[in-house]
NURO-882863 format. One record per atom (N, C-alpha, C): residue number from 1; atom name; x, y, z. Coordinates in steps of 0.02 Angstrom, whole numbers, plus 50000, padded with zeros to 5 digits. Example, Ala and Ser with C-alpha at 12.3 -4.5 7.8 and 13.67 -1.06 7.14 Angstrom:
ATOM     k    a    east   north      up
ATOM     1    N   50660   49716   50390
ATOM     1   CA   50615   49775   50390
ATOM     1    C   50660   49835   50390
ATOM     2    N   50642   49888   50354
ATOM     2   CA   50684   49947   50357
ATOM     2    C   50645   50002   50394
END
This chain:
ATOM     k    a    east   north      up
ATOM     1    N   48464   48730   49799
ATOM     1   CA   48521   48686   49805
ATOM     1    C   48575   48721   49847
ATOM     2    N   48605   48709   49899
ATOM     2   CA   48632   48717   49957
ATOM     2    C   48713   48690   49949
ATOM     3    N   48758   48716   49913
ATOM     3   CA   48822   48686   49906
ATOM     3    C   48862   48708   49946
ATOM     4    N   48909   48644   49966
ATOM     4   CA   48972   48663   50021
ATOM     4    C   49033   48681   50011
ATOM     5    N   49045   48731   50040
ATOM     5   CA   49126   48770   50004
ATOM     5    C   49174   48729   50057
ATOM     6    N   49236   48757   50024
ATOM     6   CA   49289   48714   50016
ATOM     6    C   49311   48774   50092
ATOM     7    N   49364   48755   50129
ATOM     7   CA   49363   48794   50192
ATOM     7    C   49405   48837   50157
ATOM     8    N   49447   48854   50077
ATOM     8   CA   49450   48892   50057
ATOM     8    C   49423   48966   50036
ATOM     9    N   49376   48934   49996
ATOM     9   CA   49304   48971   49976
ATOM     9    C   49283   48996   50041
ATOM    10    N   49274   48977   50112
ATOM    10   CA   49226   48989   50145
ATOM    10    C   49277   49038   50165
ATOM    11    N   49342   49040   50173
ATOM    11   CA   49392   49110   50210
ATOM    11    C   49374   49157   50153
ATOM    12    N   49378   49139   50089
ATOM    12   CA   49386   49197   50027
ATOM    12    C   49319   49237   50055
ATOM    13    N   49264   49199   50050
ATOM    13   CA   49200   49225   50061
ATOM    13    C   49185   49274   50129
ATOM    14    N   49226   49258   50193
ATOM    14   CA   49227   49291   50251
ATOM    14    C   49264   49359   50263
ATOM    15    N   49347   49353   50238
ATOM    15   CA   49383   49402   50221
ATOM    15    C   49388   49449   50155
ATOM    16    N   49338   49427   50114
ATOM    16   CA   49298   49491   50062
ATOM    16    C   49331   49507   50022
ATOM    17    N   49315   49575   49976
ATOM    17   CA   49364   49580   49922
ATOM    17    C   49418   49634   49929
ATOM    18    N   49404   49658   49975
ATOM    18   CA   49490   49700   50004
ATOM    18    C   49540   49651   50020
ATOM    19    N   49519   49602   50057
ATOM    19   CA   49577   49565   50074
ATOM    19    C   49597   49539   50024
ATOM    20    N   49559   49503   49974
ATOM    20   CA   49587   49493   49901
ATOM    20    C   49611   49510   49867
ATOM    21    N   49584   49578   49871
ATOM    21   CA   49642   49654   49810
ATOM    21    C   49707   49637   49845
ATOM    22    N   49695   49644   49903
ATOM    22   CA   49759   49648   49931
ATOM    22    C   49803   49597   49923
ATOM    23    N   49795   49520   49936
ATOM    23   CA   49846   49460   49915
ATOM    23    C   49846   49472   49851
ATOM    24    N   49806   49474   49794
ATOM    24   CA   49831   49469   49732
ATOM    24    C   49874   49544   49720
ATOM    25    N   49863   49589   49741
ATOM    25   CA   49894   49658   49723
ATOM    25    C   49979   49621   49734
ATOM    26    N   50000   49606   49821
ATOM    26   CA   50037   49579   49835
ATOM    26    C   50083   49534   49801
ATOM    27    N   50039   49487   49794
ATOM    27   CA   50055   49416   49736
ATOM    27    C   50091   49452   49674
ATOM    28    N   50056   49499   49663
ATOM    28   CA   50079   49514   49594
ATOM    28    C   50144   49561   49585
ATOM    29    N   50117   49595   49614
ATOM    29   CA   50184   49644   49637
ATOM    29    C   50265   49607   49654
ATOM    30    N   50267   49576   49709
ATOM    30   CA   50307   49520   49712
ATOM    30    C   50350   49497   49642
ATOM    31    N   50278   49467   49617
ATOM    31   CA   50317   49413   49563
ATOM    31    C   50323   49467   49497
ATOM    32    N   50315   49502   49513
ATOM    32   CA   50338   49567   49448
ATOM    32    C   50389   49579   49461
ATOM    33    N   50413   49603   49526
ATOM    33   CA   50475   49631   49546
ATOM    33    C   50541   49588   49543
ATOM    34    N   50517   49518   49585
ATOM    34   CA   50568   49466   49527
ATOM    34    C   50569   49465   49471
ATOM    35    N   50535   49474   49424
ATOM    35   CA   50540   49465   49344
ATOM    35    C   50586   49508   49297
ATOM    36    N   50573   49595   49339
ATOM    36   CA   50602   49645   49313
ATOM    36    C   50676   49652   49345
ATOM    37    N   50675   49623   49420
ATOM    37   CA   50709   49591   49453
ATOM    37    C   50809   49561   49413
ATOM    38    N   50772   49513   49359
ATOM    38   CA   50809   49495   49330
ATOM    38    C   50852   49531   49280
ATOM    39    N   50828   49589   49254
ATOM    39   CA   50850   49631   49209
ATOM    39    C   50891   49676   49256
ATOM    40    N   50886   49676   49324
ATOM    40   CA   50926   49717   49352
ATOM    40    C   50912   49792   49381
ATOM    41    N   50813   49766   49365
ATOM    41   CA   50786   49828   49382
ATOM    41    C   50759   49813   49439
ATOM    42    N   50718   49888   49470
ATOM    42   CA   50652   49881   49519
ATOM    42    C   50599   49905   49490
ATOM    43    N   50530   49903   49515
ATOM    43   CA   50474   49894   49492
ATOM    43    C   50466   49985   49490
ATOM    44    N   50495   50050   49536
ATOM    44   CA   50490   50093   49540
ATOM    44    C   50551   50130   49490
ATOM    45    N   50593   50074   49450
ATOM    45   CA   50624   50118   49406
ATOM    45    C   50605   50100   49311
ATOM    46    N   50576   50037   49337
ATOM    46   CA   50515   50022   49267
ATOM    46    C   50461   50091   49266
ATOM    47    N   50421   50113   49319
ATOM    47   CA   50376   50156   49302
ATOM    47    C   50397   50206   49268
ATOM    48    N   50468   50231   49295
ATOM    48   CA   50487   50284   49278
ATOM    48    C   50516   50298   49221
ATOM    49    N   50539   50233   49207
ATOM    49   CA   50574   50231   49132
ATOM    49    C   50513   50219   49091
ATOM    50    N   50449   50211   49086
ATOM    50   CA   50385   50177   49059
ATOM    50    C   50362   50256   49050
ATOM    51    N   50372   50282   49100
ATOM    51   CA   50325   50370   49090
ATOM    51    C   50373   50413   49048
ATOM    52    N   50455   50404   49057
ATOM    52   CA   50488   50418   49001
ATOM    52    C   50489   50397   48950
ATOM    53    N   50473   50336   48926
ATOM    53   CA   50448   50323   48857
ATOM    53    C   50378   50360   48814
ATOM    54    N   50338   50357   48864
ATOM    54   CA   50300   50386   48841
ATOM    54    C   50256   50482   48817
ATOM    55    N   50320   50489   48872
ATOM    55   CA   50317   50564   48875
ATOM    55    C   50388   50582   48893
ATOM    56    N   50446   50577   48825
ATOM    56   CA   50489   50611   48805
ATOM    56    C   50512   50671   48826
ATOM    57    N   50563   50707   48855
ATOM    57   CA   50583   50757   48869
ATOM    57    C   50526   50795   48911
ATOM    58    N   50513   50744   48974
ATOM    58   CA   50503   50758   49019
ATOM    58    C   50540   50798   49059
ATOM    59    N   50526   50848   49106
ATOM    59   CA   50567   50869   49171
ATOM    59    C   50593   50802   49222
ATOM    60    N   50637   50807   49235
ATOM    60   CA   50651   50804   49313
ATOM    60    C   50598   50786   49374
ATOM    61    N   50578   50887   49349
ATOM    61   CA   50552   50913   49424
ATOM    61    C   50457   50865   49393
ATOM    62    N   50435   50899   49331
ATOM    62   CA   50373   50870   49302
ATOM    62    C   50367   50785   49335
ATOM    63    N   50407   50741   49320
ATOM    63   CA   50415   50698   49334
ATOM    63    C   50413   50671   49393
ATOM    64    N   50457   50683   49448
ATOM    64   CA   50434   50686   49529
ATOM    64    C   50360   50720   49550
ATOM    65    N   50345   50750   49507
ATOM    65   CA   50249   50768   49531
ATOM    65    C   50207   50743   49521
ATOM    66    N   50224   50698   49441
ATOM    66   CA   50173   50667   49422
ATOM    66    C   50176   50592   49469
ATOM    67    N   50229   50581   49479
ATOM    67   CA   50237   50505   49534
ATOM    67    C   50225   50529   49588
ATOM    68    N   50228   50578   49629
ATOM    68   CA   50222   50582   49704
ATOM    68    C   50293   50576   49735
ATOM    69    N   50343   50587   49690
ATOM    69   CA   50407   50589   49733
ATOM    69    C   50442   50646   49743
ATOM    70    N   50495   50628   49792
ATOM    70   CA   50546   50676   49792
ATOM    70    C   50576   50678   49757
ATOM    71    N   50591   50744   49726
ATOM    71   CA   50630   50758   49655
ATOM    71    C   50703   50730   49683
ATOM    72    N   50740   50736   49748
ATOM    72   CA   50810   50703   49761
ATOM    72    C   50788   50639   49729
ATOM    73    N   50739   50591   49758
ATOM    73   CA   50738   50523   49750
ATOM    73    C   50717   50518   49669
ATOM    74    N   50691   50557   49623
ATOM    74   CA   50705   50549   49563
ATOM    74    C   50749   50557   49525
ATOM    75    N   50795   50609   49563
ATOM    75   CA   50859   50611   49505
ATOM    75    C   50910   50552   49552
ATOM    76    N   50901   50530   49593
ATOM    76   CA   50937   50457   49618
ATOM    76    C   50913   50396   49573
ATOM    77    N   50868   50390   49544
ATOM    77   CA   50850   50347   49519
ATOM    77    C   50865   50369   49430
ATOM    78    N   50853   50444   49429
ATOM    78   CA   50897   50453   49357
ATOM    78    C   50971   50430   49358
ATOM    79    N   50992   50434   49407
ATOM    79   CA   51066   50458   49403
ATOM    79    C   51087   50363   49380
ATOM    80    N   51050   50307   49431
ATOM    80   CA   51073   50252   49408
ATOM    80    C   51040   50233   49346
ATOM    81    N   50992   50249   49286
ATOM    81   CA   50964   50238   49253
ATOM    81    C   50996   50258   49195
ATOM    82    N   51037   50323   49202
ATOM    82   CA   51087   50352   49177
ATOM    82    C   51154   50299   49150
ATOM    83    N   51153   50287   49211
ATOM    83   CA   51236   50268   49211
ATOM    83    C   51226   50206   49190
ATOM    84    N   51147   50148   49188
ATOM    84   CA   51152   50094   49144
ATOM    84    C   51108   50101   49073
ATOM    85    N   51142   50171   49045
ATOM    85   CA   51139   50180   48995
ATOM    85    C   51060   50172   48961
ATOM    86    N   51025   50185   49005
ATOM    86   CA   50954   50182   48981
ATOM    86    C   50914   50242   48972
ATOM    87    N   50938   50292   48998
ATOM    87   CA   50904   50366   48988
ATOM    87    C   50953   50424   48977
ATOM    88    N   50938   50481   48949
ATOM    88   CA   50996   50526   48938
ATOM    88    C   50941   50593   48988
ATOM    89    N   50988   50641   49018
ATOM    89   CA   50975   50715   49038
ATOM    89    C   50991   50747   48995
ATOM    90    N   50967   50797   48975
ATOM    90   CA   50995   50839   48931
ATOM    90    C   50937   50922   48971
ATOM    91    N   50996   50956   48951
ATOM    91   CA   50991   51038   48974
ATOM    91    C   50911   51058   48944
ATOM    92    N   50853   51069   48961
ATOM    92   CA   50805   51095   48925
ATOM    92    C   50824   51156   48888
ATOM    93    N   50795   51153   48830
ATOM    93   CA   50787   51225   48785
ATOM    93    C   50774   51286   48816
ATOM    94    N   50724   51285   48824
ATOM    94   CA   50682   51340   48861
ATOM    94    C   50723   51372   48929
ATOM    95    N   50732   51306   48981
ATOM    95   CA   50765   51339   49030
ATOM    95    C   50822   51293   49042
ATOM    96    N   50873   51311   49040
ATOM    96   CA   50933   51273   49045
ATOM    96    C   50957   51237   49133
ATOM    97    N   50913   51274   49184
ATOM    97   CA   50923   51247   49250
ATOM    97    C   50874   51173   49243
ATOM    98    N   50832   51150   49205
ATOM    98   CA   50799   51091   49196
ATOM    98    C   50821   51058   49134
ATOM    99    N   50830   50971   49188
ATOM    99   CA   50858   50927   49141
ATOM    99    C   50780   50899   49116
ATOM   100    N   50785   50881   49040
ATOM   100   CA   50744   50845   49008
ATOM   100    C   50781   50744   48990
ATOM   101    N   50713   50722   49016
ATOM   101   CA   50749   50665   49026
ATOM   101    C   50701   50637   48966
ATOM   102    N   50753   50548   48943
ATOM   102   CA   50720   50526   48848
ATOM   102    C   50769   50466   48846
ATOM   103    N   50733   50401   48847
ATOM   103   CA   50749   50331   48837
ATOM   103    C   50827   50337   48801
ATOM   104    N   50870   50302   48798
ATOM   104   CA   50915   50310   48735
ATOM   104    C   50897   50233   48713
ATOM   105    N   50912   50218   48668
ATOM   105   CA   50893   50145   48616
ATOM   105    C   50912   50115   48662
ATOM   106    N   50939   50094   48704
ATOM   106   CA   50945   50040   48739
ATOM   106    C   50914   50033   48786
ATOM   107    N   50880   50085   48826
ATOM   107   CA   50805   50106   48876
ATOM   107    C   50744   50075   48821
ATOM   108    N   50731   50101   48765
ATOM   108   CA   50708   50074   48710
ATOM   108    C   50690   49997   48715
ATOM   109    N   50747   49977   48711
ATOM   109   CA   50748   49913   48690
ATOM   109    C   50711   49849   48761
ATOM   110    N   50748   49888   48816
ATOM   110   CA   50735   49863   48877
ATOM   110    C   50660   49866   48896
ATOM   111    N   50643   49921   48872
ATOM   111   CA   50566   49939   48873
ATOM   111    C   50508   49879   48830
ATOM   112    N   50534   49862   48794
ATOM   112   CA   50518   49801   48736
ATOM   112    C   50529   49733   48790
ATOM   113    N   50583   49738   48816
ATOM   113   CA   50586   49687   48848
ATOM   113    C   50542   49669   48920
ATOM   114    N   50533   49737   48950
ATOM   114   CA   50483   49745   49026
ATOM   114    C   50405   49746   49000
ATOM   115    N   50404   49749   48916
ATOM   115   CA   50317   49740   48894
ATOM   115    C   50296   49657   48882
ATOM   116    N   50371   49640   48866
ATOM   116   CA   50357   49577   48860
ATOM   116    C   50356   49505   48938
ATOM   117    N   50389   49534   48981
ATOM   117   CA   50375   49515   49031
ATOM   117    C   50319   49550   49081
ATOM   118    N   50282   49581   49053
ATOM   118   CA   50223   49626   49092
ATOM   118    C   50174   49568   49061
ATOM   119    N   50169   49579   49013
ATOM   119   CA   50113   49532   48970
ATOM   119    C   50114   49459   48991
ATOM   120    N   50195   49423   48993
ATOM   120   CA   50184   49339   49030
ATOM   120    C   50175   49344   49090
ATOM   121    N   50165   49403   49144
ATOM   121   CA   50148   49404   49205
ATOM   121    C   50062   49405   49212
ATOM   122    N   50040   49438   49170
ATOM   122   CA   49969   49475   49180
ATOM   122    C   49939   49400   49155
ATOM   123    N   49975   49362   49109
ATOM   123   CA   49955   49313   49078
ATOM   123    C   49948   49245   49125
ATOM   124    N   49980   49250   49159
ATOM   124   CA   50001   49221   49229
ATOM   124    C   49938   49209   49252
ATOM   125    N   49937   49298   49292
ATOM   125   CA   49917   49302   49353
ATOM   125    C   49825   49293   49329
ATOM   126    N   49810   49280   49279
ATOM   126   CA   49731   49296   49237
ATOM   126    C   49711   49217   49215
ATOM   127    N   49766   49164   49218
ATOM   127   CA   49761   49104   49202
ATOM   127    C   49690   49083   49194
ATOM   128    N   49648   49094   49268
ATOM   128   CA   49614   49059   49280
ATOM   128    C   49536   49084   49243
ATOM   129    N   49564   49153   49226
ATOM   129   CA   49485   49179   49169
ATOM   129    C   49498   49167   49096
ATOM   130    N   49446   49173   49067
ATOM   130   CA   49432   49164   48968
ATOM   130    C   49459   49235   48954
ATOM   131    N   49451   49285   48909
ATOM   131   CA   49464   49356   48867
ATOM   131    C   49415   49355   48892
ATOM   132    N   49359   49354   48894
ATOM   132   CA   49308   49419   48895
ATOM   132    C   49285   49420   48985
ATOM   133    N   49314   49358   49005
ATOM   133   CA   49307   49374   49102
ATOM   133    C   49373   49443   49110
ATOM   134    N   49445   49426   49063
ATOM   134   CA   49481   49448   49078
ATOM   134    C   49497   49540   49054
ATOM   135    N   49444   49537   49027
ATOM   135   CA   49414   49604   49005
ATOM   135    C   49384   49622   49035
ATOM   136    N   49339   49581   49057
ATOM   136   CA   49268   49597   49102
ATOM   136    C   49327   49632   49168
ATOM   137    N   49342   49604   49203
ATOM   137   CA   49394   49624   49281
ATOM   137    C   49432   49682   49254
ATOM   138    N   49468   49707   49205
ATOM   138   CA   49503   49757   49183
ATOM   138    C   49471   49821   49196
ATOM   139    N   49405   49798   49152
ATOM   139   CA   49363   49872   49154
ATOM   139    C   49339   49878   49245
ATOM   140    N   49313   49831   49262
ATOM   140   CA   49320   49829   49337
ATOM   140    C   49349   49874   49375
ATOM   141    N   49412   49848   49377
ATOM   141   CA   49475   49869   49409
ATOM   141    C   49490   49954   49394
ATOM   142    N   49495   49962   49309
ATOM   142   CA   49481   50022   49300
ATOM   142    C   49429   50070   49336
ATOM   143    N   49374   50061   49354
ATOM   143   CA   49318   50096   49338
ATOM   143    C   49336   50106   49441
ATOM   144    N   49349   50040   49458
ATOM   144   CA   49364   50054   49540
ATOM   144    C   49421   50118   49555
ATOM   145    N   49461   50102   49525
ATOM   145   CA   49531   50132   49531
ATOM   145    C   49501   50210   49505
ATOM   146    N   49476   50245   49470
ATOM   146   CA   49446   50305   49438
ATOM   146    C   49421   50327   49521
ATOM   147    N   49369   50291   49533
ATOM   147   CA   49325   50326   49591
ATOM   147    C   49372   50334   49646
ATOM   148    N   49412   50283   49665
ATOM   148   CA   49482   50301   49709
ATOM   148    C   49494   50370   49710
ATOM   149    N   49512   50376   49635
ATOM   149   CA   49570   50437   49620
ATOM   149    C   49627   50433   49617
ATOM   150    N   49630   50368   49605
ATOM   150   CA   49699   50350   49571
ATOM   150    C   49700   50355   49513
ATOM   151    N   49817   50366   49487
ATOM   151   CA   49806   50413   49456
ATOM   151    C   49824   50343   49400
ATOM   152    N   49777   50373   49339
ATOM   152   CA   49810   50300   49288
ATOM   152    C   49879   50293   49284
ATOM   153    N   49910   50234   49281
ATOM   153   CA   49973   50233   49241
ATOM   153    C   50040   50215   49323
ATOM   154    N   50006   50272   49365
ATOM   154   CA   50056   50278   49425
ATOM   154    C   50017   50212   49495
ATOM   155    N   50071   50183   49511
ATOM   155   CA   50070   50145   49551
ATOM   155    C   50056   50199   49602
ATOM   156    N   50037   50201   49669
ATOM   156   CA   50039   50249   49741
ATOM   156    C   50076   50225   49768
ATOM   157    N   50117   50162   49767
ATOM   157   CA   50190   50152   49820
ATOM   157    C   50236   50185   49800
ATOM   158    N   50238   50253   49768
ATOM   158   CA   50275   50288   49725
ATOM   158    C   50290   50342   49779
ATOM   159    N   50209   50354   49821
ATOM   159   CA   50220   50413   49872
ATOM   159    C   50241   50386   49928
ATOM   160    N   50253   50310   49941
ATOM   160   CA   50294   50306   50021
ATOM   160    C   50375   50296   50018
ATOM   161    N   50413   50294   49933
ATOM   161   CA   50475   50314   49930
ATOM   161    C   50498   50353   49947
ATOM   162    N   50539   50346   50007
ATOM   162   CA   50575   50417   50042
ATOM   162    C   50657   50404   50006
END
């Protein structure tokens, strides 16, 4: 049986699945960045506040390595993250020339709020699969992204922030 695609289908089918990663990567990215957008953030100061949640009294300097940035362009992005009261510096123990950076409750809270708009995005952008397609593509995606060498967790538009 010989079925005729839609001149949709027939571009999806010609331009392959890079070009696809790529509009939906796009697509998504986009409409994330409006979302977080609204809170007054960017999508590169969600990560950073997301890796400070999760790993507490982080460095500074630790922190710009594990993203691929410039430590200036991380403490620029501390410094406004700071000042809207969402993260604190504090002097490290050990060595007092390194700041240790740590959500304050209201980074906290905001963080609650960027999980909950992560989730109606992903929820979004997955419409069109059941749970177990939408599982099925996860592990996918995972298992692609591994052989890359990408790093979990970190976006790579992290290393063309100058």
């Amino acid at each position: 049986m010989n079925e005729e695609r839609s001149p949709v289908e027939e571009s999806h089918a010609r331009f392959g699945i890079h070009f696809l990663l790529t509009q939906l990567g796009t697509h998504a990215a986009s409409g994330f960045a409006e979302r977080v957008g609204e809170l007054g953030l960017t999508p590169p100061q969600v990560g950073m506040l997301r890796l400070i949640g999760v790993r507490p009294g982080l460095s500074q300097q630790a922190l710009a390595e594990h993203l691929g940035l410039l430590p200036s362009k991380v403490v620029s992005f501390a410094d406004d993250l700071e000042r809207d009261g969402l993260l604190t510096r504090t002097r490290g123990t050990r060595d007092r020339r390194v700041y240790e950076l740590a959500l304050t409750d209201r980074g906290r809270a905001r963080m609650d709020e960027i999980a909950e708009i992560a989730t109606e995005h992903e929820a979004t952008l997955t419409a069109a699969l059941n749970d177990d397609e939408r599982a099925q593509l996860g592990d996918f995606l995972r298992r692609i992204a591994a052989q890359q060498g990408i790093t979990p967790g970190v976006h790579p538009g992290y290393r063309k922030i100058s």
